[in-house]
Every structure is written in structure tokens, then in C-alpha cells.
C-alpha positions in Angstrom: -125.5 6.5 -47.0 -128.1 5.0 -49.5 -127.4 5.3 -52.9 -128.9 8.6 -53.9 -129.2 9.9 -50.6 -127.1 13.4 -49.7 -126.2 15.8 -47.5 -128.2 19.0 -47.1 -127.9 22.4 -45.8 -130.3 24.0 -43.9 -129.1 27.2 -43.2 -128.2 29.7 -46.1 -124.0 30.7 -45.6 -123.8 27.0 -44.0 -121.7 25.6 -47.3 -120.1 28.8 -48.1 -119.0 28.3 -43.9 -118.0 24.7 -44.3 -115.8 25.2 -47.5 -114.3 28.0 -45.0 -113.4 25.6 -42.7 -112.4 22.8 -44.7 -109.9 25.2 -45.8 -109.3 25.8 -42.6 -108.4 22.4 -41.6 -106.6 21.5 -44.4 -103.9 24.5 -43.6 -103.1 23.3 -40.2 -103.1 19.7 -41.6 -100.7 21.1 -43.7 -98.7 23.3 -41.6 -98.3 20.3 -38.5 -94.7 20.2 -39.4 -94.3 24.0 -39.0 -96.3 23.3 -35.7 -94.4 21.0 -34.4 -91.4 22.6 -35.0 -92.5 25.4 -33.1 -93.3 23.3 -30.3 -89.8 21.5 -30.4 -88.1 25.3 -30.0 -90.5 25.6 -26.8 -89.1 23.0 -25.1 -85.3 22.8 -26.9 -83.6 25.3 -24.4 -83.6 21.9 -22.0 -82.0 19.8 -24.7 -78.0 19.4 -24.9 -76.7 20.8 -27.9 -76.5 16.9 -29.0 -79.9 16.5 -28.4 -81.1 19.4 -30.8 -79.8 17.2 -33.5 -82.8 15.6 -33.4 -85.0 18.2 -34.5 -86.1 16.5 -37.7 -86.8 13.4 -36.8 -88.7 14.9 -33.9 -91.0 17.2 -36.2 -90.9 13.9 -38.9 -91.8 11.5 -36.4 -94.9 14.2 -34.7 -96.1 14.8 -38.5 -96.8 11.4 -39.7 -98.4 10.3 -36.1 -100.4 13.1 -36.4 -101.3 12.7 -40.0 -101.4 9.2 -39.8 -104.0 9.2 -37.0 -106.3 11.5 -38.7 -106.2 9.8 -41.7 -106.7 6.7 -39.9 -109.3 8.1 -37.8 -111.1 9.8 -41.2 -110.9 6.5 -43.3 -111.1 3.1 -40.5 -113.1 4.9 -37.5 -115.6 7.7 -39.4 -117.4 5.9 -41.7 -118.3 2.8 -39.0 -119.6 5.4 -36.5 -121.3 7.3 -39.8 -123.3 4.0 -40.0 -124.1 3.6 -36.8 -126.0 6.8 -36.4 -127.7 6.1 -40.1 -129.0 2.7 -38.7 -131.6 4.4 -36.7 -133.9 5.0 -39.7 -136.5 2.9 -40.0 -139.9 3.2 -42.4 -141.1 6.2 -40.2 -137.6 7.9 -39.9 -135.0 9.0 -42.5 -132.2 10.2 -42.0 -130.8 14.1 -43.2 -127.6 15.0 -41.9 -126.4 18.2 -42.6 -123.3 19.2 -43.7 -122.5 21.3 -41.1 -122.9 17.8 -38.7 -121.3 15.9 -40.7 -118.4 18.2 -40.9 -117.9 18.6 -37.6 -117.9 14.9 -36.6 -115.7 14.7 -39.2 -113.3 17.0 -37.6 -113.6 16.2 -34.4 -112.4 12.8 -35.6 -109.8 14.1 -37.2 -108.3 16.0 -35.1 -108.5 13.4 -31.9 -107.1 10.9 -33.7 -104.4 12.5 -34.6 -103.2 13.9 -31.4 -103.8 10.4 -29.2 -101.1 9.7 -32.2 -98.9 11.1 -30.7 -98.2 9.0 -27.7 -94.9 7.9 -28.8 -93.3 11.3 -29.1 -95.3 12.3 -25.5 -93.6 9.4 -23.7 -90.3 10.2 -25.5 -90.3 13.6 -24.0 -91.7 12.5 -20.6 -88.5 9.9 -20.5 -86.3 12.7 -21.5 -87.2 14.4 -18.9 -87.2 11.8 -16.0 -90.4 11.8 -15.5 -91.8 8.2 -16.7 -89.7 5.0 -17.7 -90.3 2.3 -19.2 -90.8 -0.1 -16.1 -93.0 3.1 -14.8 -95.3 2.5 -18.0 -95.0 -1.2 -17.6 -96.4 -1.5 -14.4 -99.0 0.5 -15.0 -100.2 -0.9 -18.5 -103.8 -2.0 -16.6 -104.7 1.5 -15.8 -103.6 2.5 -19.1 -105.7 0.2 -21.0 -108.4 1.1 -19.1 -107.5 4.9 -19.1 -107.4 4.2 -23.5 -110.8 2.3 -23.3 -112.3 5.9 -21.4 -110.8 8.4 -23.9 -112.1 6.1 -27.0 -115.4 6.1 -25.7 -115.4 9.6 -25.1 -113.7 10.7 -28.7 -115.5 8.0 -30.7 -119.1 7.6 -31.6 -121.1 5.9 -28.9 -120.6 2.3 -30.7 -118.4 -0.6 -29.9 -116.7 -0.6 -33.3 -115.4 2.5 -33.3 -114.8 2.7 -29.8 -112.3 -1.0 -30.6 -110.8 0.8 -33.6 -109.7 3.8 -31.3 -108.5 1.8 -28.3 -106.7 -1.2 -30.1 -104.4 1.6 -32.1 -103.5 3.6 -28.7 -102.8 -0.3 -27.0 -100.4 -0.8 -29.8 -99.1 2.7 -29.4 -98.7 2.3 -26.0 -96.6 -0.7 -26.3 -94.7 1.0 -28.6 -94.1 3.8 -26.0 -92.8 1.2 -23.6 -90.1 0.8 -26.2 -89.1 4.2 -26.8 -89.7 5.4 -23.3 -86.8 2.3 -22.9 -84.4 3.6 -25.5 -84.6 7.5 -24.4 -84.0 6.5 -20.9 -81.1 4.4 -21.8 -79.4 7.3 -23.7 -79.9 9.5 -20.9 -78.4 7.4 -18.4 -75.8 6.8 -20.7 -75.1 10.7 -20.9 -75.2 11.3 -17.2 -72.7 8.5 -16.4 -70.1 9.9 -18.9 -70.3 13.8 -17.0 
């Protein structure tokens, strides 16, 4: 924004609401570990007893993604598309966002970045399990990009920037879950030809 421009509030409990929320988000930014661990116990009765082991680099691993992607998303992505949408003022239009908007792009943001973070510990899982590999996700890396270029336009402002700083991290992400999706499925073929 300008320098002396600001937010405002239209509506009377809207700032009590978004301090609400922003409390809100902050707790379950907080608690992702706690999340995640749950999560792991959902799907652990399907592990080995060796495999369990893993449990804290699992919920380590799924907390910095997540995190990481939000706060990548909050600080690289938000403030581009912020910008965009501010660039429609001209001499006969200026801009007032509200807080409430702005609060809720914000989290949006937030919130889809940090779970398209996660793509690594997804295709870790899926190899687990048997249903991708890594020549699986290698032949298919053209419909993925194009697959990562829909959700960014989708989850992003409707600008090229951000929609680039979305897709570029999920590429790399991707790549890496070629890798992983490589070394899960080599553990578990090592396991099966020891029984």
C-alpha cells in the first residue's frame, strides 16, 4: 500500500472477529505437529513395527513443509498478488480493503501453501503403500506440470507472478518427490525380498 494508506473496517465486531481468528490460525499453525501426529496414528496400524520408528521425522518433516509453505506463501506469494489487486486504482478509484478481505486472502494463502507443501510426505505415503513409484511419477511429470500450473492459478491471485511463485515451488517439490517416492520404494522392496 501507499505510505499512509490503511486498512479499514466497515462493519462494527469486524476487528474484534479478525483478532478471533488470527488467534485462531495461529493455534493450528501451532498445533500442525500435534496434527500431524494424529494423522500418522491414522494410518500407522499399516506400518511394520520398524516403520513406526519413523514417527518423528514423519510429524518433523509434515511441520516444516507445512510451515514452510505458509510462510513462503505469506511472505514471496501475498504481497505480489496484494499489489496486483492495488494496481487497479487510478485518479478516479482508490483503493480500501478491509480487513476482513485482507485477512482472509491472507489465510487462504496460507493455508494452500502450506498443504501443496506437503507433496513430499504425500508421495512418500503413496510409495509406501504401492500405489505410485518413482518411474510412475516420472512418466507422468507433463501432466503434472500442467496439473501444478491449474491448482496455482486456482489458489493464487489471478496474476502471472504469483501464479510462477506457486507452480515453480510445487515443480521443485515434485522432483523432489520423484526422489523420495525412489527411496521409499526401494526400502520396501528391500523388506519384501528378505520375508
Amino acid at each position: 500500500m501507499a505510505p499512509g494508506d490503511r486498512l479499514v473496517y466497515t462493519g462494527l465486531p469486524e476487528m474484534f472477529l479478525v483478532y478471533i481468528k488470527t488467534a485462531l490460525v495461529a493455534g493450528l499453525l501451532l498445533a500442525a505437529p500435534y496434527v500431524f501426529y494424529q494423522f500418522y496414528l491414522l494410518v500407522a496400524p499399516g506400518y511394520y513395527q520398524k516403520e513406526k520408528r519413523n514417527i518423528t521425522l514423519f510429524v518433523l518433516c509434515s511441520t516444516v513443509l507445512f510451515v514452510g509453505g505458509s510462510l513462503f506463501g505469506y511472505f514471496v506469494v501475498f504481497p505480489y498478488g496484494f499489489k496486483f489487486f492495488l494496481a487497479f486504482s487510478n485518479e478516479y478509484l482508490r483503493p480500501l480493503p478491509s480487513v476482513r478481505q485482507y485477512f482472509s486472502l491472507a489465510v487462504k494463502l496460507l493455508f494452500a501453501f502450506g498443504f501443496v507443501f506437503e507433496l513430499p510426505v504425500v508421495a512418500f505415503f503413496l510409495s509406501r503403500m504401492g500405489v505410485v513409484t518413482a518411474d510412475f511419477l516420472k512418466q507422468k511429470r507433463r501432466y503434472a506440470i500442467l496439473l501444478i500450473f491449474i491448482i496455482a492459478a486456482v489458489l493464487t491471485p489471478p496474476d502471472v507472478i504469483s501464479q510462477f511463485l506457486m507452480a515453480i515451488p510445487l515443480m521443485a517439490l515434485y522432483e523432489i518427490s520423484i526422489l523420495i517416492a525412489k527411496i521409499a520404494g526401494k526400502k520396501d522392496r528391500e523388506s519384501e525380498d528378505k520375508t
